[in-house]
C-alpha positions as YAML, in Angstrom:
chain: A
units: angstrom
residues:
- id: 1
  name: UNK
  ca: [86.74, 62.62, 38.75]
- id: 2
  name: UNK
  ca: [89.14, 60.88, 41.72]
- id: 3
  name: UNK
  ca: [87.52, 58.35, 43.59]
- id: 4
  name: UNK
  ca: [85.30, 59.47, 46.68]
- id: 5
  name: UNK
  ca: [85.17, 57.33, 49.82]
- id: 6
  name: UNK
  ca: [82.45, 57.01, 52.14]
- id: 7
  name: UNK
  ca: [83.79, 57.98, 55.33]
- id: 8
  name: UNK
  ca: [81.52, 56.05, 57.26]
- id: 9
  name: UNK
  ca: [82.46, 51.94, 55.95]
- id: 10
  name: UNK
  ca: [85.41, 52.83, 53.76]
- id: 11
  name: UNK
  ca: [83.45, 51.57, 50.40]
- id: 12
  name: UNK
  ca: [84.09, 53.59, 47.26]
- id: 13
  name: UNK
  ca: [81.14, 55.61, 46.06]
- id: 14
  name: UNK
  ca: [79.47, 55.04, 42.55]
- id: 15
  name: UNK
  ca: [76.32, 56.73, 41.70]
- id: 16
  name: UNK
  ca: [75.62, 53.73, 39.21]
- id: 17
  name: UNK
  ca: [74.21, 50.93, 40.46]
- id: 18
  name: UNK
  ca: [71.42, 51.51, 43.37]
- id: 19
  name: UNK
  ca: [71.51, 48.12, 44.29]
- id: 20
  name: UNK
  ca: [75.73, 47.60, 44.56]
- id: 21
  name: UNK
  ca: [77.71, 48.44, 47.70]
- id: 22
  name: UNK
  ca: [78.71, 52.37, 47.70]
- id: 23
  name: UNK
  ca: [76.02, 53.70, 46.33]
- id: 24
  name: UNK
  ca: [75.04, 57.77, 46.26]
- id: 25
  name: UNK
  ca: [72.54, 59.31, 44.25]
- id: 26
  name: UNK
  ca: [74.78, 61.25, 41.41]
- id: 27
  name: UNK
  ca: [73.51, 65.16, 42.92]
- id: 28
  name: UNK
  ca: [74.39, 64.42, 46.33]
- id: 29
  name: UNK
  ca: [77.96, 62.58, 44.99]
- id: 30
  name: UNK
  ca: [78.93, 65.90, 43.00]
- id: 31
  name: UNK
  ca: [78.53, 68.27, 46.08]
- id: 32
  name: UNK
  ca: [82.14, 69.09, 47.72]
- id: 33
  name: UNK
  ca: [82.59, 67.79, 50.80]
- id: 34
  name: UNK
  ca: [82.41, 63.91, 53.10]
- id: 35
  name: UNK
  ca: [80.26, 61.71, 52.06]
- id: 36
  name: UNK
  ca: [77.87, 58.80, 53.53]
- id: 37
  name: UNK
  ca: [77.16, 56.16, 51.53]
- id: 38
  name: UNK
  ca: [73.47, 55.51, 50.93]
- id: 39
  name: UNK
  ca: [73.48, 52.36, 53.18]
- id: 40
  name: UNK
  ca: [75.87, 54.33, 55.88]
- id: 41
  name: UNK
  ca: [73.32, 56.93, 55.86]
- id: 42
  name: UNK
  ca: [70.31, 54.47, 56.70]
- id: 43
  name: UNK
  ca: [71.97, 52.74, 59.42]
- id: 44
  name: UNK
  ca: [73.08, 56.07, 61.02]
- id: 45
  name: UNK
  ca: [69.51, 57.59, 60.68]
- id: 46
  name: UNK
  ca: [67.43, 55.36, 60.57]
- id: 47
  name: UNK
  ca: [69.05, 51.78, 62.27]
- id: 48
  name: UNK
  ca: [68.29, 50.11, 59.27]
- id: 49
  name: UNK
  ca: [69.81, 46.50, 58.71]
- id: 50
  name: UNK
  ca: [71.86, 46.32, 55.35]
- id: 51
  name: UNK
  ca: [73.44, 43.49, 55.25]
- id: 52
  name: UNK
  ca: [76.94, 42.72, 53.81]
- id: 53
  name: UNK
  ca: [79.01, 39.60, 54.86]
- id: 54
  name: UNK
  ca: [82.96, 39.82, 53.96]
- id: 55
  name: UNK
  ca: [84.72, 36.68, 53.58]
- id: 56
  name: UNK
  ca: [87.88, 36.08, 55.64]
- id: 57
  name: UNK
  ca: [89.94, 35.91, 52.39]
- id: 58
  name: UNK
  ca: [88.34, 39.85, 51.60]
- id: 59
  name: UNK
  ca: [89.19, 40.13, 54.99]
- id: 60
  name: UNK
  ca: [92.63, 39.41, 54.65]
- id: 61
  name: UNK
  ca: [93.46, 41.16, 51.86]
- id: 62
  name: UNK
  ca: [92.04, 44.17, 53.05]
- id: 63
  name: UNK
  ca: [94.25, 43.78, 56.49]
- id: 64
  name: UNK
  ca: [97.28, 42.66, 54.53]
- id: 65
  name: UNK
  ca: [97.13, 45.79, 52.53]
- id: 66
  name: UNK
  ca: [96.86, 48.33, 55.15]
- id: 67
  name: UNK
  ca: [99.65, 45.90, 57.55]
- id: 68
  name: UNK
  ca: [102.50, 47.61, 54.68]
- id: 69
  name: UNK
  ca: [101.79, 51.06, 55.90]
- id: 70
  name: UNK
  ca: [100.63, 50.62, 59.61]
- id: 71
  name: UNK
  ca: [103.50, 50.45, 62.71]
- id: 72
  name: UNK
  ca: [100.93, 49.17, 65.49]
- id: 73
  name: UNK
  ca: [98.26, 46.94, 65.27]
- id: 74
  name: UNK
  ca: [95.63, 47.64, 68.01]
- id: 75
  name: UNK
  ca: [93.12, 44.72, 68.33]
- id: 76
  name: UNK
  ca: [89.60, 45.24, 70.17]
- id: 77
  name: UNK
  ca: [88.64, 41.64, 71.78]
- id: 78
  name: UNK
  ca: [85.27, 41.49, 74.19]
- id: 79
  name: UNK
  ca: [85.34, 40.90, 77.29]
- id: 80
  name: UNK
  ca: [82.00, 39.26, 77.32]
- id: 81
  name: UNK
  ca: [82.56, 37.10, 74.63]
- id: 82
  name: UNK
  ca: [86.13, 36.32, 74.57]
- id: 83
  name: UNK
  ca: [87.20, 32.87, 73.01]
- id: 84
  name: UNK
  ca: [84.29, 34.45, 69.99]
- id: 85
  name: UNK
  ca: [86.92, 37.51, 69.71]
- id: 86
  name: UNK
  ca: [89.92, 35.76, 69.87]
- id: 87
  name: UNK
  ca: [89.99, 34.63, 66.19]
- id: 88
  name: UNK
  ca: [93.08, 33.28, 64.44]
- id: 89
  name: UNK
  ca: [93.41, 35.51, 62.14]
- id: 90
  name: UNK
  ca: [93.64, 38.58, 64.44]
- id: 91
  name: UNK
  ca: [96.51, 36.49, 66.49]
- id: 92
  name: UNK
  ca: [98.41, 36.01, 63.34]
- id: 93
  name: UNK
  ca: [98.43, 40.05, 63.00]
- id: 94
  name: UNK
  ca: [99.73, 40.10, 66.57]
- id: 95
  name: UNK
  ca: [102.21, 37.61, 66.39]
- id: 96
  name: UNK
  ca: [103.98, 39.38, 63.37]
- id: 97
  name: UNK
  ca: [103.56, 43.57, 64.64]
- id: 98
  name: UNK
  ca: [103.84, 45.65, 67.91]
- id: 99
  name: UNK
  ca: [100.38, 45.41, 69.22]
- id: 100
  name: UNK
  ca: [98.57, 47.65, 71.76]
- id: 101
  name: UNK
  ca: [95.55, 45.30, 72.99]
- id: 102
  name: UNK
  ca: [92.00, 46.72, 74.23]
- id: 103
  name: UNK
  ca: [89.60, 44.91, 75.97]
- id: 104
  name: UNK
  ca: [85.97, 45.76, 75.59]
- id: 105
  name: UNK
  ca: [83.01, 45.86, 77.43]
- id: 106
  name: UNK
  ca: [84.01, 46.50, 80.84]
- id: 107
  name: UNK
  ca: [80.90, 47.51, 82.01]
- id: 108
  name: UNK
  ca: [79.17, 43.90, 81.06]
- id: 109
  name: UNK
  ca: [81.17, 42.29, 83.40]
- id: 110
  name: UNK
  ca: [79.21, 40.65, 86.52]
- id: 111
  name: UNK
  ca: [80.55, 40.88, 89.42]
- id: 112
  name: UNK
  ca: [83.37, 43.57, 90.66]
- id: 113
  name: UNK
  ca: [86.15, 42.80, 89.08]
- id: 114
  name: UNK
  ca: [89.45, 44.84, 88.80]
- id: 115
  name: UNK
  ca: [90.85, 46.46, 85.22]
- id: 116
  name: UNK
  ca: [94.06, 44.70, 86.40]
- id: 117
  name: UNK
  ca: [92.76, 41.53, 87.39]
- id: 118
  name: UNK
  ca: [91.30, 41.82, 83.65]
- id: 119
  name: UNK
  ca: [94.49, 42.54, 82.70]
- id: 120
  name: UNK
  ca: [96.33, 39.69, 83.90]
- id: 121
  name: UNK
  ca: [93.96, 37.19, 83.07]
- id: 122
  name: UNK
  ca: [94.10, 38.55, 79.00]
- id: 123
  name: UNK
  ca: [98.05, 38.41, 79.17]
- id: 124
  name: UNK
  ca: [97.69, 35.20, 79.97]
- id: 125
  name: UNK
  ca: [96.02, 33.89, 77.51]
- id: 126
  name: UNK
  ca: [97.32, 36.00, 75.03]
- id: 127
  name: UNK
  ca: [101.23, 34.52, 76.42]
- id: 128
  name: UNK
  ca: [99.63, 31.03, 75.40]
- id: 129
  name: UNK
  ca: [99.49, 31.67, 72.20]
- id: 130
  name: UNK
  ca: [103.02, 33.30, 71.63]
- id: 131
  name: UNK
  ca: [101.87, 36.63, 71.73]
- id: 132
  name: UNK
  ca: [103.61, 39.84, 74.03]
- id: 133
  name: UNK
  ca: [101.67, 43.21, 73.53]
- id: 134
  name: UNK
  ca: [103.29, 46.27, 74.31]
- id: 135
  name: UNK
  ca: [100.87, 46.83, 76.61]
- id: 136
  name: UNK
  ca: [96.92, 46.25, 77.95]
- id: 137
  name: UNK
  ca: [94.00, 49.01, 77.77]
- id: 138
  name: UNK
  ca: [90.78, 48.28, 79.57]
- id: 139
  name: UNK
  ca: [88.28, 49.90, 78.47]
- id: 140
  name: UNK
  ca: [84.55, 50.39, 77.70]
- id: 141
  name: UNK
  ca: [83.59, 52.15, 74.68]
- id: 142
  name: UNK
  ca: [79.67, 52.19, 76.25]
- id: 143
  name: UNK
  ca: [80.71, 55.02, 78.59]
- id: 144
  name: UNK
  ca: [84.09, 56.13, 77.48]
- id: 145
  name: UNK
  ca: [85.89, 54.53, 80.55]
- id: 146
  name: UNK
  ca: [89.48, 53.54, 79.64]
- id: 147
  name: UNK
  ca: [89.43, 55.38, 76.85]
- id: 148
  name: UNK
  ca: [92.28, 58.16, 77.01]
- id: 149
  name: UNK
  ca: [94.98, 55.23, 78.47]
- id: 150
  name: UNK
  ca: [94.65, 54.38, 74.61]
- id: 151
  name: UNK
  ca: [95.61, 57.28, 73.62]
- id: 152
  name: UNK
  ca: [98.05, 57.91, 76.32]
- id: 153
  name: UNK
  ca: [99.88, 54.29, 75.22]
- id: 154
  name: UNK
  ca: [100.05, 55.52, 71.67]
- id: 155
  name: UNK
  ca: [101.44, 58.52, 72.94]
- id: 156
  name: UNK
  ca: [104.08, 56.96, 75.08]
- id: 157
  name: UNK
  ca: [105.10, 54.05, 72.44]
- id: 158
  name: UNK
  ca: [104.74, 56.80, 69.64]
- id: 159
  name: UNK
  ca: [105.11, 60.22, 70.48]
- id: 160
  name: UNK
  ca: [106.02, 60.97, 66.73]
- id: 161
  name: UNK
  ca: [103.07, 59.90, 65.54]
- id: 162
  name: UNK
  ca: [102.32, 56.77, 64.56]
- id: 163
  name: UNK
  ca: [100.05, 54.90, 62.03]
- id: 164
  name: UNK
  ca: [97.76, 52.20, 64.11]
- id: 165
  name: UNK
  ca: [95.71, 49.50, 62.26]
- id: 166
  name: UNK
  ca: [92.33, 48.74, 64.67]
- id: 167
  name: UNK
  ca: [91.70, 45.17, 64.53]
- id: 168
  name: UNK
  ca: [88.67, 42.41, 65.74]
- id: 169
  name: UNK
  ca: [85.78, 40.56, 64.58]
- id: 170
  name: UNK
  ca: [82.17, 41.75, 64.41]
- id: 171
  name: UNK
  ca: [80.10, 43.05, 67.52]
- id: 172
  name: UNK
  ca: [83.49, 43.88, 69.86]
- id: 173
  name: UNK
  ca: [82.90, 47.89, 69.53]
- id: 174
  name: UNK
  ca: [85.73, 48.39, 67.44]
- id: 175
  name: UNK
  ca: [84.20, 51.59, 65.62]
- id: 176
  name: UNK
  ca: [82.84, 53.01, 69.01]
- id: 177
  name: UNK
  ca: [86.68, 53.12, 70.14]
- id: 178
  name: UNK
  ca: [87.96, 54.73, 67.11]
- id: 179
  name: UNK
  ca: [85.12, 57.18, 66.84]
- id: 180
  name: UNK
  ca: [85.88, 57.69, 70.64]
- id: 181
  name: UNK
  ca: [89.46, 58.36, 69.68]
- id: 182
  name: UNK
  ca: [88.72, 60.83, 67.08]
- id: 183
  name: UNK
  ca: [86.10, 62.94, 69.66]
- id: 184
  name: UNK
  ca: [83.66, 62.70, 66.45]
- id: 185
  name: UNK
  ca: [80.76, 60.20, 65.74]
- id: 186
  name: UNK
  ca: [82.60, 59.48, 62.68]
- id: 187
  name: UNK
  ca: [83.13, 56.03, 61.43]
- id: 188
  name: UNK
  ca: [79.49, 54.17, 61.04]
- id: 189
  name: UNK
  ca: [78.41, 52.39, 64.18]
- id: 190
  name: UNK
  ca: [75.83, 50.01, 64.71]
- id: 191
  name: UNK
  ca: [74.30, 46.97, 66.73]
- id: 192
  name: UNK
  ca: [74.44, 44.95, 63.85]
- id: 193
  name: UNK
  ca: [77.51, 43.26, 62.28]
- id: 194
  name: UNK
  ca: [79.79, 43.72, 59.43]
- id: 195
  name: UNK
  ca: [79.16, 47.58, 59.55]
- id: 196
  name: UNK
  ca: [82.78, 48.70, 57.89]
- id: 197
  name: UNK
  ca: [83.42, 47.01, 54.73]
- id: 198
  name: UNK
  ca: [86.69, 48.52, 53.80]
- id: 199
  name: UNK
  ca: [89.37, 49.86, 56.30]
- id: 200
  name: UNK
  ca: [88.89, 54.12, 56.71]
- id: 201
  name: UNK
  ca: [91.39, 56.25, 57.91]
- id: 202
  name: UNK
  ca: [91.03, 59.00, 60.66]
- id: 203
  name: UNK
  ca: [93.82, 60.95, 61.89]
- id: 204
  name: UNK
  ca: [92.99, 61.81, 65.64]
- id: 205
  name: UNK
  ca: [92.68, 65.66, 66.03]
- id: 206
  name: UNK
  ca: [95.99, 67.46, 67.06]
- id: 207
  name: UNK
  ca: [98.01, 64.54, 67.02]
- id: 208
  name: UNK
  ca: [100.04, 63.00, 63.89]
- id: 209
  name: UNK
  ca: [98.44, 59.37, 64.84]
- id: 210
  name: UNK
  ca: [96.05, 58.01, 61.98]
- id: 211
  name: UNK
  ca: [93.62, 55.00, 62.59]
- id: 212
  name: UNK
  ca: [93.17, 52.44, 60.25]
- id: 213
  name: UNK
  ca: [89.63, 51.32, 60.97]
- id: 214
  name: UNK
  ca: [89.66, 47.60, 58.86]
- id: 215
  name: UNK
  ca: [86.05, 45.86, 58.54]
- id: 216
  name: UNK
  ca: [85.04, 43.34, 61.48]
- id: 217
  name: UNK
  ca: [86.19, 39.69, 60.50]
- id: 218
  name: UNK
  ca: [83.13, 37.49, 61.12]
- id: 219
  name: UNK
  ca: [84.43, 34.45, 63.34]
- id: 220
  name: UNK
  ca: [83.98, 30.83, 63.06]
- id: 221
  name: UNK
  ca: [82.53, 29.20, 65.37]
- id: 222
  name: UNK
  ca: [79.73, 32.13, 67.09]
- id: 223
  name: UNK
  ca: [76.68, 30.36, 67.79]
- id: 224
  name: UNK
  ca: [75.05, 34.09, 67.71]
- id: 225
  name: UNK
  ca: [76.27, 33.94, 63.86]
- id: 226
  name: UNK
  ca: [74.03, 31.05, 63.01]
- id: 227
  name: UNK
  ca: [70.43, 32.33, 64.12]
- id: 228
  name: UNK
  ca: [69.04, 35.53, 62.56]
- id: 229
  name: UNK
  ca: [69.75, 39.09, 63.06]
- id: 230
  name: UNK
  ca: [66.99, 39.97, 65.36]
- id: 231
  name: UNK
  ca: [68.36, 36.91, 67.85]
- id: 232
  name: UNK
  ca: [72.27, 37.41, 67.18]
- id: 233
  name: UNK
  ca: [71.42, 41.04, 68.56]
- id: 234
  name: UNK
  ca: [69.76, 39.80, 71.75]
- id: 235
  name: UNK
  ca: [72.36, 37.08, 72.20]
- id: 236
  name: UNK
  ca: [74.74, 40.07, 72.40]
- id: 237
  name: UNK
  ca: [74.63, 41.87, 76.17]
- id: 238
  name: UNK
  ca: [73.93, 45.35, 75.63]
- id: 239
  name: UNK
  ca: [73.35, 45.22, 79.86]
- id: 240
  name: UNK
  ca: [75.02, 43.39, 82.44]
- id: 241
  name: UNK
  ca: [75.17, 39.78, 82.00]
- id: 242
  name: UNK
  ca: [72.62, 37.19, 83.63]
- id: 243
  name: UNK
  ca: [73.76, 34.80, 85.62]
- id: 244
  name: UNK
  ca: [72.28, 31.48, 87.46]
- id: 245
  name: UNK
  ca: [73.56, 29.01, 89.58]
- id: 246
  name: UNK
  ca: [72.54, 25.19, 88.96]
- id: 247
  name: UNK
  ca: [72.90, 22.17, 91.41]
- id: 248
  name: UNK
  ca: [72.29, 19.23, 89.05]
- id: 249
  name: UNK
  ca: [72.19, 15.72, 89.69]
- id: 250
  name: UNK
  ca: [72.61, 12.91, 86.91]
- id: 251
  name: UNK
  ca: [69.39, 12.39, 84.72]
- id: 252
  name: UNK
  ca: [69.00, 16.25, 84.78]
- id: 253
  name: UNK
  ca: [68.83, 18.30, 81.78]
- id: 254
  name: UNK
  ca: [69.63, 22.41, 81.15]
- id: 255
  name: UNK
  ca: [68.56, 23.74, 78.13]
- id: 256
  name: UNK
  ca: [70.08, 26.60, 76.69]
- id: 257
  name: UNK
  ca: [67.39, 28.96, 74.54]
- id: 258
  name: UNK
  ca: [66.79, 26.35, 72.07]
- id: 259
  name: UNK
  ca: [70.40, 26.60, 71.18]
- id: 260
  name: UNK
  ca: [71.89, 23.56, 73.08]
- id: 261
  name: UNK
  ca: [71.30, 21.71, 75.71]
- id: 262
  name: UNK
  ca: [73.28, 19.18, 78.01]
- id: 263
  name: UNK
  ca: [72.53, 16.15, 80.40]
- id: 264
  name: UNK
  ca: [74.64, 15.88, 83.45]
- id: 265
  name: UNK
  ca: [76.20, 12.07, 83.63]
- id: 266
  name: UNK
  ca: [77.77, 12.43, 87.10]
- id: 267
  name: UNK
  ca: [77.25, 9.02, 88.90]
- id: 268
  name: UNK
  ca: [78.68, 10.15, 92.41]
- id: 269
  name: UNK
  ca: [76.41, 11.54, 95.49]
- id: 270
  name: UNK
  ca: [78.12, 14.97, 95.14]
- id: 271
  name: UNK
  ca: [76.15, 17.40, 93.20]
- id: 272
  name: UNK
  ca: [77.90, 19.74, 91.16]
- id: 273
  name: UNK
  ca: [77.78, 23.16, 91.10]
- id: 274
  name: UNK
  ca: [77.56, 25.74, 88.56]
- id: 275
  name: UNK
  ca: [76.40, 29.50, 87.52]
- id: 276
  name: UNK
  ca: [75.66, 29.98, 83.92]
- id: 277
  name: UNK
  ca: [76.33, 33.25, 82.22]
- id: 278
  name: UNK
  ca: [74.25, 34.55, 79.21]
- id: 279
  name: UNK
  ca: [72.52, 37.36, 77.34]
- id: 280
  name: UNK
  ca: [68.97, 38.41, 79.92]
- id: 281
  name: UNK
  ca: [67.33, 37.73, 76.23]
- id: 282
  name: UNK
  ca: [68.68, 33.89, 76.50]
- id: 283
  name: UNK
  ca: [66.47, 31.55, 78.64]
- id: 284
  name: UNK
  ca: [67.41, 29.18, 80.79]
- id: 285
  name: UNK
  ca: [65.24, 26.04, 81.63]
- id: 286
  name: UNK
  ca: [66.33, 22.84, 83.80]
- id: 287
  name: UNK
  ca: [64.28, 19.44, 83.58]
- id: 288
  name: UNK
  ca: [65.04, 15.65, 82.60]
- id: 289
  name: UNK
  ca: [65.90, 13.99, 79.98]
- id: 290
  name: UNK
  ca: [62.10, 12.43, 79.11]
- id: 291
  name: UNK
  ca: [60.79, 16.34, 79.46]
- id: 292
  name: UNK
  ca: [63.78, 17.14, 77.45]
- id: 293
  name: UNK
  ca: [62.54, 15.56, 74.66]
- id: 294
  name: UNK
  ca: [59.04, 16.72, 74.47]
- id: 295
  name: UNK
  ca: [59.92, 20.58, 74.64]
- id: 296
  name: UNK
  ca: [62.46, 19.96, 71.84]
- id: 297
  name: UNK
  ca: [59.64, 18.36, 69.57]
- id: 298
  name: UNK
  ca: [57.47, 21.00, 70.51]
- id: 299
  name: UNK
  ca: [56.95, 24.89, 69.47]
- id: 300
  name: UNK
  ca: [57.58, 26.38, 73.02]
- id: 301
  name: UNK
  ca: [59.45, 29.94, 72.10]
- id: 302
  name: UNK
  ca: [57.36, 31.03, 75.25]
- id: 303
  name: UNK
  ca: [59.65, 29.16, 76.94]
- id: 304
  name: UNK
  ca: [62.96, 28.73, 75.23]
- id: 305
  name: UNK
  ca: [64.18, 31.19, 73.04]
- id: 306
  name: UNK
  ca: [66.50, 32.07, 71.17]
- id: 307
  name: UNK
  ca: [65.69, 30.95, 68.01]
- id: 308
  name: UNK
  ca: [62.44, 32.77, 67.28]
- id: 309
  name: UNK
  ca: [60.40, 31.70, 64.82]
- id: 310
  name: UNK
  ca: [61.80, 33.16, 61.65]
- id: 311
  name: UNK
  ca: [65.04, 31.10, 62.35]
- id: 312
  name: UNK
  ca: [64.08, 28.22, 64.54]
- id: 313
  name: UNK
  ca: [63.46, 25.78, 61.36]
- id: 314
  name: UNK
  ca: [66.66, 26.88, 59.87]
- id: 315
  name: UNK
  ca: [68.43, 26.46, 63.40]
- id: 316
  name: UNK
  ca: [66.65, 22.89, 64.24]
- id: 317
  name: UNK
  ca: [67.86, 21.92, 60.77]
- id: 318
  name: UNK
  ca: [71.68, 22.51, 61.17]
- id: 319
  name: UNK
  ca: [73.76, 19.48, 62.18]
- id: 320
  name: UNK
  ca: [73.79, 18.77, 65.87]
- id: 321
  name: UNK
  ca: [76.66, 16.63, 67.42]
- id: 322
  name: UNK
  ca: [77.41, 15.34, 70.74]
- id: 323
  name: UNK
  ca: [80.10, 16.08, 73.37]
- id: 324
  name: UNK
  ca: [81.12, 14.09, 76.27]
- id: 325
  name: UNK
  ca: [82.95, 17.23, 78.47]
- id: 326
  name: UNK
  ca: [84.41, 17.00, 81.76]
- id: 327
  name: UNK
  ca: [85.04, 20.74, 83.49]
- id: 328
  name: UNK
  ca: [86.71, 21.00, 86.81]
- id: 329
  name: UNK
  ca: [86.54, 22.92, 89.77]
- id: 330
  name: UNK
  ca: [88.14, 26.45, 88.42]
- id: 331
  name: UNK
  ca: [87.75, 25.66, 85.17]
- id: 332
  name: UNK
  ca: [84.67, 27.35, 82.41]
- id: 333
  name: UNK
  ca: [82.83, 25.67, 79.77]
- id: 334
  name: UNK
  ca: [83.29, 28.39, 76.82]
- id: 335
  name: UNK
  ca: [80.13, 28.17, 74.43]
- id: 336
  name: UNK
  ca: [81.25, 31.07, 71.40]
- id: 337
  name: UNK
  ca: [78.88, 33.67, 70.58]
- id: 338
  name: UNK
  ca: [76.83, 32.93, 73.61]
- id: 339
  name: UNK
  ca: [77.93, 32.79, 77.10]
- id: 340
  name: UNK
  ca: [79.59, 30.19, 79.45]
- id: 341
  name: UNK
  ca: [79.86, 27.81, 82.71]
- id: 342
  name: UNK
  ca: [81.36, 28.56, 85.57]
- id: 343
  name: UNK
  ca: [82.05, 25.19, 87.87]
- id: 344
  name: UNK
  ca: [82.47, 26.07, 91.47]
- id: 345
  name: UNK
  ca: [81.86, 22.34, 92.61]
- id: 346
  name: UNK
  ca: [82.78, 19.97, 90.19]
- id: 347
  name: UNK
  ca: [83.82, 18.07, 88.17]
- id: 348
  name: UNK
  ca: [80.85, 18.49, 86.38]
- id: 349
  name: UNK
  ca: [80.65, 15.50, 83.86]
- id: 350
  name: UNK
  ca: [77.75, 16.50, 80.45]
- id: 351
  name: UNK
  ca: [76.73, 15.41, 77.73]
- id: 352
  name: UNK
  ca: [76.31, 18.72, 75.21]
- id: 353
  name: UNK
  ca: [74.23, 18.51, 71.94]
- id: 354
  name: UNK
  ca: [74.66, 21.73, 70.10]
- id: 355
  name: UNK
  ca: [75.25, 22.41, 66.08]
- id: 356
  name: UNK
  ca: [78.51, 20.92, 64.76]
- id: 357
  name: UNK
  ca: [80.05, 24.25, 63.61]
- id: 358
  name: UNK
  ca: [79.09, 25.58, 67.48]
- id: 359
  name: UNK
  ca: [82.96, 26.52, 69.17]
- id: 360
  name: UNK
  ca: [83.08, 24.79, 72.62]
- id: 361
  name: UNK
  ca: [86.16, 25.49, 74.82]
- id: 362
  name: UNK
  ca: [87.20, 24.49, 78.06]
- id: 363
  name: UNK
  ca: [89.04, 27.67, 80.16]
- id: 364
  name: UNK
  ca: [91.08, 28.62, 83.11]
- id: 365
  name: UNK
  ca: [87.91, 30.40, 84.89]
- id: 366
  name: UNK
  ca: [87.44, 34.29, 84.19]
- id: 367
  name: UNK
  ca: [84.72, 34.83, 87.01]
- id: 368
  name: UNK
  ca: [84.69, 32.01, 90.10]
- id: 369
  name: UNK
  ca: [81.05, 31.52, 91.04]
- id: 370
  name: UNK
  ca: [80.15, 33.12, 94.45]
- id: 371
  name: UNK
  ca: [79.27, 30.60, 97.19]
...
C-alpha cells in the first residue's frame, strides 16, 4: 500500500500504534479518499489539545527539504508579537530565497494605524538584518483582510505558477492564511501551538501555485512558551490589545502577571511616562518595592495572573535574572511572547527581574503612546 498523508499536519498515517503520531484506526485508513489523522480530527472537532513539540533541528530538516523544490519562501510574522516571530531561523530562509513577507494580525493592532505605515516600519527592520523581500502583504487572516494582495503578488512575481514554501513560528496564523488561500478549511488550525508537524502541500484552486505549509518553529525566547497551555493561550490576543499608561517615580514597582516585574531607578524630578501593551488576560498591578515583595511571596492569582496555579510553581521555579535597561523617548521595551513598553517621556531607567531564558529587546517604537 503507498503511504497516505494526513492532509491536515502533513504526518504519515499508520494504523499501528494508537499512541504514535499519525495514527488512524485501520477501517477508516483503507477507505479511498483524504484523510485526518486521529489527533487532526480531535482538534478540528472537538478543540482538543494534543500536544507535539518539534525541535528546531526537525524543524530544519523538514524546511531544508522542501527549500530544494520551492521558488518563494513566504514567511507569516505577527504583528502583535513581533521580535517572538522574528526567529533566526526564518531570516536565514529569507536571506538565501525570493521572499514574499505577510504580516499578521492586523486587526490586533491598537490604535489606527495604516497597512503602509505597517509596511514601512517591517522593511525596516527586516533591511537591518540584510534582508530585501520582493514585496510586503498586510494582512489579517481573522477576517480575511489583505488576503487576495497575496495572491495577487504571487500572481504578479509568478504568473507561471510557482511553488511557495509558508514559513513562521507557532501562534502567527500561518495555516489560517494558507487555508485562506486555498478557499477551503483545509490544513488543521488551531489556538494551540505546533498544530502541523510535517510540511503539506495544497495547490490553490485554478492556479498552478502549490503551498508548502512547513510546521510552526517554536521560538526561543517566548515568555508565553514557558507557562502552560491554558496561560500561553490567554497571553496570545485573540481581541484588541490592552493598553495602560504609567507615570512612575523611583521606588515604584509594575508587576507584570506574575511573569516579571521591574522597579523604576530614575533619580531626577521628571517622571517618566509610559503605556504598556499586553494580552486583556495579563494583569497589570503598580506598587513599591516593600509591597512588591509580599505579593510575590504570596498566592494572589486574584490579583496577578498569568501563571495560574497549575504552572505558577513550575514558573516561580525557573531562573530569574536581573536587567539594568535604559529606554528612551521613541524607543519600546520588547518583552517576547508577551507584550511591550512604549516610552513617551523618558528615559525611563528599570530594573527588570524576569526568567533568564525570557527575550528582552529594546526597539525603534511601533506605536508612540498618545498624550
Amino acid at each position: 500500500m503507498s503511504k497516505k498523508i494526513c492532509i491536515g499536519c502533513g504526518i504519515e498515517l499508520q494504523s499501528d500504534y494508537p499512541e504514535k503520531n499519525g495514527y488512524l484506526p485501520a477501517a477508516k485508513l483503507e477507505e479511498a479518499g483524504e484523510h485526518y489523522c486521529q489527533r487532526c480530527f480531535k482538534i478540528k472537532n472537538y478543540g482538543k489539545y494534543m500536544p507535539v513539540r518539534l525541535t528546531r533541528d526537525d524543524y530544519r530538516r523538514v524546511v531544508q527539504e522542501e527549500m530544494n523544490n520551492a521558488q518563494v519562501a513566504i514567511a507569516v510574522f505577527d504583528i502583535i508579537d513581533f521580535e517572538g516571530s522574528f526567529d533566526d531561523e526564518i531570516l536565514d530562509v529569507l536571506r538565501e530565497m525570493d521572499s514574499i513577507v505577510v504580516i499578521n494580525k492586523l486587526d490586533l493592532i491598537p490604535d489606527e494605524k495604516h497597512p503602509s505605515e505597517v509596511a514601512n516600519w517591517v522593511k525596516t527592520r527586516l533591511a537591518e538584518e540584510g534582508i530585501a523581500p520582493l514585496d510586503i502583504a498586510i494582512v489579517s487572516s481573522k477576517n480575511g483582510y489583505g488576503i487576495n494582495g497575496i495572491f495577487k503578488k504571487i500572481k504578479h512575481f509568478y504568473p507561471e505558477g510557482v511553488e511557495a514554501l509558508v514559513l513562521g513560528v507557532t501562534n502567527v496564523g500561518k495555516s489560517s492564511i494558507v487555508n485562506r488561500l486555498l478557499g477551503l478549511k483545509k490544513v488543521t488550525v488551531s489556538k494551540y501551538p505546533g498544530t502541523t508537524l510535517k510540511s503539506v502541500r495544497n495547490q490553490i484552486p485554478h492556479t498552478k501555485i502549490t503551498l508548502i505549509d512547513t510546521p510552526g518553529l517554536i521560538p526561543e525566547g517566548r515568555i508565553s512558551d514557558l507557562v502552560c497551555e491554558n496561560c500561553n493561550l490567554k497571553m496570545i490576543p485573540a481581541n484588541e490589545i490592552s493598553r495602560k499608561t504609567f507615570k512612575m517615580s523611583k521606588g515604584r514597582a509594575l508587576i507584570i502577571g506574575e511573569l516579571l516585574w521591574f522597579k523604576v531607578l530614575n533619580n531626577d524630578e521628571t517622571k517618566p511616562i509610559f503605556s504598556l501593551y499586553a494580552a486583556k488576560d495579563v494583569t497589570f498591578h503598580e506598587t513599591n518595592e516593600e509591597k512588591l515583595k509580599e505579593l510575590l511571596k504570596a498566592d494572589r492569582g486574584d490579583l496577578l495572573a498569568p501563571p495560574c496555579e497549575e504552572c505558577r510553581d513550575r514558573y516561580r521555579s525557573l531562573e530569574k535574572v536581573k536587567h539594568k535597561i535604559t529606554v528612551k523617548t521613541g524607543e519600546e521595551l520588547v518583552f517576547k511572547g508577551l507584550g511591550w513598553i512604549s516610552v513617551k517621556r523618558g528615559p525611563l531607567d528599570i530594573e527588570i527581574t524576569a526568567p533568564k531564558e525570557a527575550g528582552i529587546v529594546i526597539r525603534d517604537a511601533f506605536i508612540k503612546p498618545r498624550r
